[in-house]
C-alpha positions as CSV (number, residue, x, y, z in Angstrom):
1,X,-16.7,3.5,-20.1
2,X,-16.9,1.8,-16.9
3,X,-14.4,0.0,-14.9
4,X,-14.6,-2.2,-12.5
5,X,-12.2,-2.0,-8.8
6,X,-12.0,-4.5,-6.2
7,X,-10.1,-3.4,-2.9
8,X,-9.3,-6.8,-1.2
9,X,-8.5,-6.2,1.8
10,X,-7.7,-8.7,5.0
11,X,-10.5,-7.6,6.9
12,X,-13.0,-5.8,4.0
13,X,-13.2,-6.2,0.7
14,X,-14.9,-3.1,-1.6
15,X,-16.2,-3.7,-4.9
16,X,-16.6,0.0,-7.4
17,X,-17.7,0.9,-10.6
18,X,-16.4,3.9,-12.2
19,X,-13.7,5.0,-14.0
20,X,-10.3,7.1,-13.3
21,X,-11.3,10.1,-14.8
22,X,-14.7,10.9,-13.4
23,X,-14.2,8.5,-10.2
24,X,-16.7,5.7,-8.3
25,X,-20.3,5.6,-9.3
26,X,-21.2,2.8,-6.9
27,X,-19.6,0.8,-4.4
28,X,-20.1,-1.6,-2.4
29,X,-18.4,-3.3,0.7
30,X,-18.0,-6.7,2.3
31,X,-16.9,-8.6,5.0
32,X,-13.6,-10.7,4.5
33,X,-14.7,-13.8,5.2
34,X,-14.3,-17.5,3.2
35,X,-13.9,-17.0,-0.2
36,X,-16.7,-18.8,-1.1
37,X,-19.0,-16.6,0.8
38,X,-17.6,-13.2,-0.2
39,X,-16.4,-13.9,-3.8
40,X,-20.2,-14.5,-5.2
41,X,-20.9,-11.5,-3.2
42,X,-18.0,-9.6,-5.4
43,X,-19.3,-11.0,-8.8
44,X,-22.9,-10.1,-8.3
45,X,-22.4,-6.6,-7.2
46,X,-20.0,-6.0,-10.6
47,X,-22.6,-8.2,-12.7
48,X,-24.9,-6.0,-12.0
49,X,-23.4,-2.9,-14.6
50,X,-21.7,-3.4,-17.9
51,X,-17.9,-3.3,-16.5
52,X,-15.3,-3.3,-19.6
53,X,-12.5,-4.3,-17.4
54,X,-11.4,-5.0,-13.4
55,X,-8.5,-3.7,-11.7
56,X,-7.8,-5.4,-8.5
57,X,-6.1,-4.0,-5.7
58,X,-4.8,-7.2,-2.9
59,X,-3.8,-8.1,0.7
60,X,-0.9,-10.4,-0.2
61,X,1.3,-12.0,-0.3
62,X,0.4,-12.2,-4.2
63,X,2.1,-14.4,-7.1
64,X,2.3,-11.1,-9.2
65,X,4.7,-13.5,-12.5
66,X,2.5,-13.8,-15.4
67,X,4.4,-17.5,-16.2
68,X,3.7,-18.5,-13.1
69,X,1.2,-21.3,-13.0
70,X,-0.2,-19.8,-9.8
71,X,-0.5,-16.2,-10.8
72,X,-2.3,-14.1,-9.5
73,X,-3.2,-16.2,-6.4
74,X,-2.8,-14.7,-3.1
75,X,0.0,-17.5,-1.6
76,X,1.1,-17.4,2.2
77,X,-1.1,-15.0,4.1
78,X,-1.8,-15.3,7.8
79,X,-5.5,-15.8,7.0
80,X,-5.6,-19.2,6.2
81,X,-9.0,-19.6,4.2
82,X,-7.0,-17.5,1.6
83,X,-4.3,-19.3,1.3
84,X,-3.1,-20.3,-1.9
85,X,-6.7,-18.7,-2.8
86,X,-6.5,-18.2,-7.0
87,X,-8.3,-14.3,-6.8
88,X,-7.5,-13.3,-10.1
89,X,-8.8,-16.5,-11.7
90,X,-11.7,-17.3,-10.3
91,X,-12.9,-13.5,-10.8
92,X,-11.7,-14.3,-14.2
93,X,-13.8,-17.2,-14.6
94,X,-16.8,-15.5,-13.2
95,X,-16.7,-12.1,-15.0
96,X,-15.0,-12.9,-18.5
97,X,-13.5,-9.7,-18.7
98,X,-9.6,-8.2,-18.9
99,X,-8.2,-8.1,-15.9
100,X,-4.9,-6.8,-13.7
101,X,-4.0,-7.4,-10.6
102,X,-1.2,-6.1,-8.1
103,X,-0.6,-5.2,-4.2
104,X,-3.1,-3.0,-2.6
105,X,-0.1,-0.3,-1.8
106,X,1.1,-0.9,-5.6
107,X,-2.1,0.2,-6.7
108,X,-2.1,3.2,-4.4
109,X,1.1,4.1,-5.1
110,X,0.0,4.0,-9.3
111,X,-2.9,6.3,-8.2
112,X,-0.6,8.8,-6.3
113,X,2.0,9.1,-8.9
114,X,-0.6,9.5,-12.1
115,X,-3.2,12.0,-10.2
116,X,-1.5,12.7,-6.6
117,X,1.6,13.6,-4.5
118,X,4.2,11.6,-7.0
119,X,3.1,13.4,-10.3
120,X,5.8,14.5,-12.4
121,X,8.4,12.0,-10.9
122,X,9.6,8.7,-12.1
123,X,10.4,7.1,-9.2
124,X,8.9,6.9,-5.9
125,X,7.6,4.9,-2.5
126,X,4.2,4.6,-1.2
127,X,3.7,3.5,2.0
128,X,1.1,2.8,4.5
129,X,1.4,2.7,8.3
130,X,-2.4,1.1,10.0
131,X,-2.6,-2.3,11.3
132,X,0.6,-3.2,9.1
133,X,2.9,-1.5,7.0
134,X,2.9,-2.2,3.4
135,X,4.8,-0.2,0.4
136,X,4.4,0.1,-3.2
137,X,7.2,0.9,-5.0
138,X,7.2,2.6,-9.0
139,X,10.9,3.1,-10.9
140,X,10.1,4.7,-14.3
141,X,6.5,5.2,-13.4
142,X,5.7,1.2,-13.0
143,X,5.2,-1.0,-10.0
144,X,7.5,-3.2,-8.7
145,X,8.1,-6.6,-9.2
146,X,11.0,-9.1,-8.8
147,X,11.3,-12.7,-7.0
148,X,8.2,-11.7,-5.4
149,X,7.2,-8.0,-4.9
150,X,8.6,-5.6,-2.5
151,X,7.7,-5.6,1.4
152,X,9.1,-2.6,2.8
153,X,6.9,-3.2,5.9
154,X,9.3,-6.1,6.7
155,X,12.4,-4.5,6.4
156,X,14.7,-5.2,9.8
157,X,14.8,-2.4,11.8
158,X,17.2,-0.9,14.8
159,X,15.1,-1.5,18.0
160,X,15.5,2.2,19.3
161,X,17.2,2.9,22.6
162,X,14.6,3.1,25.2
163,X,11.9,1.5,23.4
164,X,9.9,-0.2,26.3
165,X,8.4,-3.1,24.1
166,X,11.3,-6.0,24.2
167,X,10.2,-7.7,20.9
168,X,7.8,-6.4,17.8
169,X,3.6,-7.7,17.1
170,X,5.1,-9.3,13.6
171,X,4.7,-13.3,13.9
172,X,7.9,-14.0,11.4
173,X,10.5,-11.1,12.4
174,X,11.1,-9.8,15.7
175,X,12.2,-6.6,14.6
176,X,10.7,-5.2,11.5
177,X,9.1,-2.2,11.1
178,X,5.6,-3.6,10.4
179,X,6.3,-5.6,14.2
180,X,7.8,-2.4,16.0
181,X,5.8,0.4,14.4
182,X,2.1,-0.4,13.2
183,X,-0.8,0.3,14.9
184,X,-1.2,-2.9,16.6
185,X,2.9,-2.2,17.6
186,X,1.8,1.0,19.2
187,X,-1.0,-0.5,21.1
188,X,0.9,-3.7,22.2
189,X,3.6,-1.0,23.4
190,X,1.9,1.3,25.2
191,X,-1.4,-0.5,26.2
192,X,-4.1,2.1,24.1
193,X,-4.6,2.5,20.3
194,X,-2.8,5.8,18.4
195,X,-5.9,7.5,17.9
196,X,-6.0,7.8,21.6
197,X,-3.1,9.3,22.1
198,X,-2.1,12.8,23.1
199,X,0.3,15.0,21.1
200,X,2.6,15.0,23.6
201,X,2.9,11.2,24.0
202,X,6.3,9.5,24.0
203,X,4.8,7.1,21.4
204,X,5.1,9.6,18.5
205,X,8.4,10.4,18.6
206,X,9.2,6.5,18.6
207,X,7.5,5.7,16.5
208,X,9.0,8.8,14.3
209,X,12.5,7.4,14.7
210,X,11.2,4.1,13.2
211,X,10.1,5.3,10.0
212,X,12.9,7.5,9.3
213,X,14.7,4.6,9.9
214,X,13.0,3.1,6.8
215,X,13.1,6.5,5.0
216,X,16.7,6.9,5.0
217,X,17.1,3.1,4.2
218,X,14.3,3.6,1.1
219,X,16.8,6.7,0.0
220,X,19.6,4.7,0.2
221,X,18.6,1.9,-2.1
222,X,15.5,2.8,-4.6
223,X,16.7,6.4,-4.5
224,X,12.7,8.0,-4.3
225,X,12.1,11.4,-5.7
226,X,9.5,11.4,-3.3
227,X,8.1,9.4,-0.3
228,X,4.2,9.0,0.3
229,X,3.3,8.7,3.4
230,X,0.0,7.4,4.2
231,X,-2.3,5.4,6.4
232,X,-4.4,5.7,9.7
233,X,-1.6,6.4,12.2
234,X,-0.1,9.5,9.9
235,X,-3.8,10.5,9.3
236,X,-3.9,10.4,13.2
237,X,-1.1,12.5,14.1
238,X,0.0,14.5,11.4
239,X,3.0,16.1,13.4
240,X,5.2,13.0,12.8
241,X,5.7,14.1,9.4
242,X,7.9,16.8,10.2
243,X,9.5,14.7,13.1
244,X,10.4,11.8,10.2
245,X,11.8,14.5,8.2
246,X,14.0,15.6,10.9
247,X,15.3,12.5,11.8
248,X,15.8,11.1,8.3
249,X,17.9,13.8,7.6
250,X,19.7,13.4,10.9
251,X,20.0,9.8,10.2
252,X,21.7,10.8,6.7
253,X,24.1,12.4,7.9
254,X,24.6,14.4,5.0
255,X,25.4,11.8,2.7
256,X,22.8,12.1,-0.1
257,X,23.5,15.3,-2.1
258,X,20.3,17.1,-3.1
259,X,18.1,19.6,-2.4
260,X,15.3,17.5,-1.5
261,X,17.6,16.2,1.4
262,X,17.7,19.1,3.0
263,X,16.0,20.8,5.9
264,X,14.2,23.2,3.3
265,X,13.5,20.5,0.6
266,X,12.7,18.1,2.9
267,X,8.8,19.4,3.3
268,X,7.8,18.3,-0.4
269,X,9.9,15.2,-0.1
270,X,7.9,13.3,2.8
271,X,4.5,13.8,2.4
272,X,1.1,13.1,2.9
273,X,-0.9,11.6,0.2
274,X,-3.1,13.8,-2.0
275,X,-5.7,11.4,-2.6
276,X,-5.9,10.2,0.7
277,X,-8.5,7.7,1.2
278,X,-9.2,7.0,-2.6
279,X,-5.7,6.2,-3.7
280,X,-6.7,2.4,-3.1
281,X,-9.8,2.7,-5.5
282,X,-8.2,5.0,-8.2
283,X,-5.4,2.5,-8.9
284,X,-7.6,-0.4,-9.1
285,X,-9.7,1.8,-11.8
286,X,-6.1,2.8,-13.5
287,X,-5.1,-0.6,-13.0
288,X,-8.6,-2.0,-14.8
289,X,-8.0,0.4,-17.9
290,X,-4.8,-0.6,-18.4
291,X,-5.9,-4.5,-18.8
292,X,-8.6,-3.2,-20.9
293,X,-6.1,-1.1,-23.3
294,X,-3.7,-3.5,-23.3
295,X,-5.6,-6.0,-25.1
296,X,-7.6,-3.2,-27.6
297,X,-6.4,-3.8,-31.1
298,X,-2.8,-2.5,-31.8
299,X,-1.8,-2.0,-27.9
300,X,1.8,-3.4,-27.6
C-alpha cells in the first residue's frame, strides 16, 4: 500500500511516497513559490506512483471545519500568494484520491504520539522552536481543533527581566513567544543566528525562561502527560532542555501534584522528539491512511 505525504511548508514544500509502517520510498522537494508553479510540481511527482491516499501536513493558518465552505484552504498567512489558497481542494481535484489534511505540528505531534516520545499517553504537546514556533496539540490521542486550531506559538508571554530586545520579530503581537523566542527572535536579539552561538551564551538561558514560561502555562491548561520538544534551536543546543525543566518547575511553584512535576520526573516529561526530523513526514503518511480507512467499506 502506498501513501502519499505532502510537507507544505512556508519556504519548502516535500512531496513522499511510502507508508507509516515501512517509511518514504521517494521524495521529492520544492521551492515555496506561487501556487500555480509549485502545485503541478506536487501533482506530477505523486502521479507518478499508484498513491491510495494523501495526508497533508500545512503552514497555516488552515480552515481545519469540515462544514466549512473554505475547508481545508490555508486562510491568512503572511505569504500572500497563499492566501485564501484552497490546498486541500485543488490537490483533490488533481489527484482524485482520499485525502486529510491538518497543521504541520499536528501532524508531527500524531507521528510522535503513535511511533515516538508520546506513546502510551493520551494527551500531549508538540512543539517546534525554528523560524517560528508552532504546537500540535492531541487530548485522547487526536489533534486539536476548535474555533480555529491551537497556536501555542502565539501565546503572550512575560518579557523577561533583562531581556535586551525591547519588542518581539512577531508582526501581530509584541510579545508572544513565537516574537520573543524563535530563531529569527534570537538573531534580531543578539545580532548572530543560534547555531552560532556558544554554550555559554546569555541567549540560552533566555531563551530557556521563555519556553518554560509556555511549559508551565501548557501544564496549567491542556494538562500534557508529556511535552515534545522539537525544532532547530533545541536540535542546536540541546542543554536548554534540562534548563526548561528547571525553570518550569521553578515557575510551578509546586502547584501541580505529580511525579512527572518533579525534579526526578521531570527528565521524561520534556523531551526531545524520538523521530526527530521524520515526525513531519510520518504524520502526513498516518494522516493519508486514516483518510484512506475512513472511507473503506464499514469504517465508521
Amino acid at each position: 500500500m502506498l501513501i502519499g505525504a505532502l510537507e507544505a511548508g512556508g519556504t519548502n514544500m516535500t512531496a513522499s511516497v511510502g507508508n507509516p509502517q515501512r517509511g518514504v520510498m521517494q521524495r521529492a522537494s520544492f521551492p515555496t513559490a506561487a501556487p500555480e508553479a509549485t502545485i503541478p510540481q506536487i501533482v506530477e511527482f505523486i502521479r507518478a506512483f499508484d498513491v491510495q491516499a494523501l495526508g497533508i501536513g500545512s503552514f497555516g493558518p488552515l480552515d481545519l471545519n469540515p462544514a466549512s465552505p473554505t475547508y481545508g484552504c490555508i486562510t491568512g498567512t503572511p505569504k500572500k500568494e497563499w492566501q485564501d489558497y484552497p490546498l486541500l481542494p485543488a490537490l483533490r481535484e488533481a489527484l482524485h484520491v482520499p485525502m486529510a489534511i491538518d497543521t504541520a505540528t499536528n501532524v508531527s505531534a500524531l507521528a510522535e504520539h503513535r511511533l515516538g516520545a508520546g506513546q502510551g499517553t493520551r494527551n500531549m504537546l508538540y512543539l517546534t522552536v525554528g523560524s517560528g514556533i508552532g504546537g500540535g496539540i492531541l487530548i485522547d490521542g487526536k489533534p486539536v481543533h476548535g474555533l480555529v486550531h491551537p497556536e501555542p506559538g502565539h501565546m503572550l508571554i512575560v518579557p523577561a527581566e533583562g531581556d535586551p530586545m525591547e519588542g518581539g520579530v512577531c508582526p501581530f503581537h509584541r510579545h508572544c513567544l513565537e516574537g520573543l523566542a524563535s530563531g529569527p527572535a534570537m538573531e534580531k536579539r543578539w545580532g548572530l543566528p543560534a547555531k552560532l552561538m556558544m554554550d555559554d551564551h546569555p541567549a540560552w538561558a533566555l531563551e530557556a525562561q521563555y519556553l518554560a514560561q509556555m511549559c508551565a502555562n501548557m501544564i496549567v491548561t491542556i494538562s500534557p502527560e508529556i511535552i515534545v520538544l522539537g525544532g532547530e534551536v533545541m536540535q542546536t543546543h540541546p542543554a536548554l532542555y534540562p534548563m526548561i525543566r528547571e525553570e518550569t518547575l521553578r515557575l510551578l511553584g509546586g502547584y501541580v501534584g505529580s511525579q512527572k512535576i518533579t525534579p526526578e520526573g521531570m527528565a521524561a516529561y520534556i523531551v526531545p522528539p524520538k523521530l526527530g526530523m521524520n515526525a513531519g513526514v510520518t504524520g502526513a503518511l498516518l494522516l493519508g491512511a486514516q483518510a484512506l480507512e475512513a472511507e473503506q467499506p464499514g469504517s465508521v
